[in-house]
C-alpha positions as CSV (number, residue, x, y, z in Angstrom):
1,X,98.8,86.7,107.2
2,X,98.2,84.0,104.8
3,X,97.2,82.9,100.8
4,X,94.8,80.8,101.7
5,X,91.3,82.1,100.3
6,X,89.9,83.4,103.6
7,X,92.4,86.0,103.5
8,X,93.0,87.0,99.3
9,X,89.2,86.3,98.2
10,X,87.8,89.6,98.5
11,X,84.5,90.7,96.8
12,X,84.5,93.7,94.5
13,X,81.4,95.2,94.2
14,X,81.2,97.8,91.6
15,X,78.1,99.6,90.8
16,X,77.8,101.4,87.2
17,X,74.3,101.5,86.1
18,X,75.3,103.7,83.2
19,X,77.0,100.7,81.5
20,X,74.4,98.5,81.8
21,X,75.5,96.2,84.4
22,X,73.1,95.1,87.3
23,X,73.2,92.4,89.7
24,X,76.6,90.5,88.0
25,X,79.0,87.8,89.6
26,X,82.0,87.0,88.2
27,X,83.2,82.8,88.8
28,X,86.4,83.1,86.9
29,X,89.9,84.0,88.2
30,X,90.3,87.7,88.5
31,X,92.3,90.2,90.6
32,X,93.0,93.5,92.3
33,X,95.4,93.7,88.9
34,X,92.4,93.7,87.0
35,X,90.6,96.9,88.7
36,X,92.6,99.7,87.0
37,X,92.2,98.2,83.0
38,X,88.2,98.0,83.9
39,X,88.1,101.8,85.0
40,X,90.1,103.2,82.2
41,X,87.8,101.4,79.8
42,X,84.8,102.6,82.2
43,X,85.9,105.9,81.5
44,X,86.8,105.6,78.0
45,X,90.5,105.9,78.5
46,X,93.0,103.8,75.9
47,X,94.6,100.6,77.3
48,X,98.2,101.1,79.1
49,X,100.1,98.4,77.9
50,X,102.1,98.9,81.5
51,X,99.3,97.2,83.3
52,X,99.4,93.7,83.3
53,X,95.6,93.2,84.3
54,X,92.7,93.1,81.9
55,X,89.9,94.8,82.0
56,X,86.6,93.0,83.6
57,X,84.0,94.6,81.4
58,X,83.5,91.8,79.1
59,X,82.9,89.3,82.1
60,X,80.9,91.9,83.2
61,X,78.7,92.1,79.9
62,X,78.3,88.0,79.9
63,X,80.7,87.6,77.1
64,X,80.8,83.8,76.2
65,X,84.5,84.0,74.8
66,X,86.4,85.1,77.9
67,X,87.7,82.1,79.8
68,X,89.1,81.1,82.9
69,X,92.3,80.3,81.6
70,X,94.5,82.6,83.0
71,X,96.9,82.9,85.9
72,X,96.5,84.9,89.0
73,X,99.4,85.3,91.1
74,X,99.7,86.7,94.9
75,X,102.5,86.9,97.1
76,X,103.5,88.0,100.5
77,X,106.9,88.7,102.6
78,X,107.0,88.3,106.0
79,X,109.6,90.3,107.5
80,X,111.6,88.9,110.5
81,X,113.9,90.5,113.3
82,X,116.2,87.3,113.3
83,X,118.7,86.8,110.3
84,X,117.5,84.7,107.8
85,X,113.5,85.0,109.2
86,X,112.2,86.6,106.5
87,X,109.5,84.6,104.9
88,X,108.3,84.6,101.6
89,X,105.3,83.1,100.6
90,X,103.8,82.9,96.7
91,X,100.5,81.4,95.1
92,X,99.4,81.1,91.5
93,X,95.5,80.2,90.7
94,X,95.0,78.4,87.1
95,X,91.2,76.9,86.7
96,X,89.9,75.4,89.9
97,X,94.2,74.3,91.1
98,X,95.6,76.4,93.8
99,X,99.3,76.3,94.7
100,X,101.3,77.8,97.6
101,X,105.1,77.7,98.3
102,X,106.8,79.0,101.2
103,X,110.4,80.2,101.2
104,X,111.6,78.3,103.1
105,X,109.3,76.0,103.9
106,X,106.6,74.2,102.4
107,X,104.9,73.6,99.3
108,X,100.6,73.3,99.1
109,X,98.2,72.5,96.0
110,X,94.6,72.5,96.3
111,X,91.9,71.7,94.4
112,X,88.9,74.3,94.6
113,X,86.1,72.2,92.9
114,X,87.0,69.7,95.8
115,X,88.4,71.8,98.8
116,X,87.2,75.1,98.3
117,X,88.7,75.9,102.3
118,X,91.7,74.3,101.4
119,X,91.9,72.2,104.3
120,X,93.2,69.1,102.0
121,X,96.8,69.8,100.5
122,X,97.1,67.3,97.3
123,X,100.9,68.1,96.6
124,X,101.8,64.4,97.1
125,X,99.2,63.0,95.2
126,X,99.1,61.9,91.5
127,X,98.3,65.7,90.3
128,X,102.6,66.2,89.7
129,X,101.3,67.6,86.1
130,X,99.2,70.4,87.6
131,X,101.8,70.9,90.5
132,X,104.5,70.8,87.4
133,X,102.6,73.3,85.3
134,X,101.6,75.6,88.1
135,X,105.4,75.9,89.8
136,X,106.8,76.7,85.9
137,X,104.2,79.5,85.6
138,X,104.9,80.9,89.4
139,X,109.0,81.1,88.2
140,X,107.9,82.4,84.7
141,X,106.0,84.9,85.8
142,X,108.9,86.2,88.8
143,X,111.4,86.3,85.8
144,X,109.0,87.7,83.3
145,X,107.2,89.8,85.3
146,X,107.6,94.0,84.7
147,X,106.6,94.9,88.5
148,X,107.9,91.9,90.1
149,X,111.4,92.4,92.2
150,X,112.4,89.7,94.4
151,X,114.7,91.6,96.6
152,X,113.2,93.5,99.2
153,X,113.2,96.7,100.0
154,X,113.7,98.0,103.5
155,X,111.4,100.7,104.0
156,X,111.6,103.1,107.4
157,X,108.4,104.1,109.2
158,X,108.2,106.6,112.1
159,X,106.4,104.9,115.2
160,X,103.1,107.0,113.9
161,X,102.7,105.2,110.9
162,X,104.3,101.7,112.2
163,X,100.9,102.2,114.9
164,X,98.6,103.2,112.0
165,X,100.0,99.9,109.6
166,X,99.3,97.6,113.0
167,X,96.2,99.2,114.3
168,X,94.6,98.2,110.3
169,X,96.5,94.9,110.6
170,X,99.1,95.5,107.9
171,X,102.0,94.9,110.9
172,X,102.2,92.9,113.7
């Protein structure tokens, strides 16, 4: 269970020959927030201001004016027997910069254009501006965030459904 790309860059494939789209990829930063504001406007439903994703039809639809310039964030907790185990780990993508922090633990910032396997972790190198900017949106968007709770939440699972989790992979 990691951040890394191998594991959080899924494809999406989508298939709506209605609206006009055929044989599209999409470079820029998007995410699995981003799939519910596309369908409602698929479907002609209004924008819920709840949803903190946009909607994908204008990348879709080669519109010029949508950039890259946004922030995608991912995280994932670890849960541990032992006190204190649990591990937290977080990621924000801005432009081609990747950063990861573990808690506790380490701290990783990769440059896609460069390293897009991120095999080559630049946090100690004269990028502290990026690694700057990029830590001060991953704490903005925890304390800003509608949907984002840091505590956990201890959740109880018969031994059916803790067997169904690890035979998809969710559990270990």
């Amino acid at each position: 269970m990691s951040l890394y790309n191998e594991a959080i860059h899924i494809p999406l494939i989508m298939y709506f020959p209605q609206g006009g789209i055929k044989n599209k990829r999409i470079s820029s930063n998007v995410g699995i927030i981003d799939i519910l504001p596309t369908l409602r406007e698929i479907v002609g439903l209004p924008t819920d201001n709840e949803n903190m994703g946009m909607s994908l039809m204008p990348l879709l639809r080669n519109n010029d004016k949508v950039s890259n310039q946004r922030y995608i964030y991912s995280h994932l907790l670890r849960r541990r027997a032992e006190p204190g185990g649990d591990l937290l780990k977080k990621s924000i993508i801005y432009n081609s910069w990747k950063y990861i922090e573990t808690v506790p633990g380490s701290k990783e910032l990769y440059n896609h254009e460069k390293d897009p396997r991120e095999t080559w972790n630049r946090i100690d190198e004269e990028v502290s501006d990026v690694r700057t900017i990029l830590e001060s949106h991953l704490v903005d968007i925890e304390e800003h965030s509608k949907r984002y709770v840091k505590e956990s939440v201890d959740i109880l699972l018969d031994k059916n459904k803790q067997e169904q989790l690890r035979t998809l992979g969710y559990i270990q």
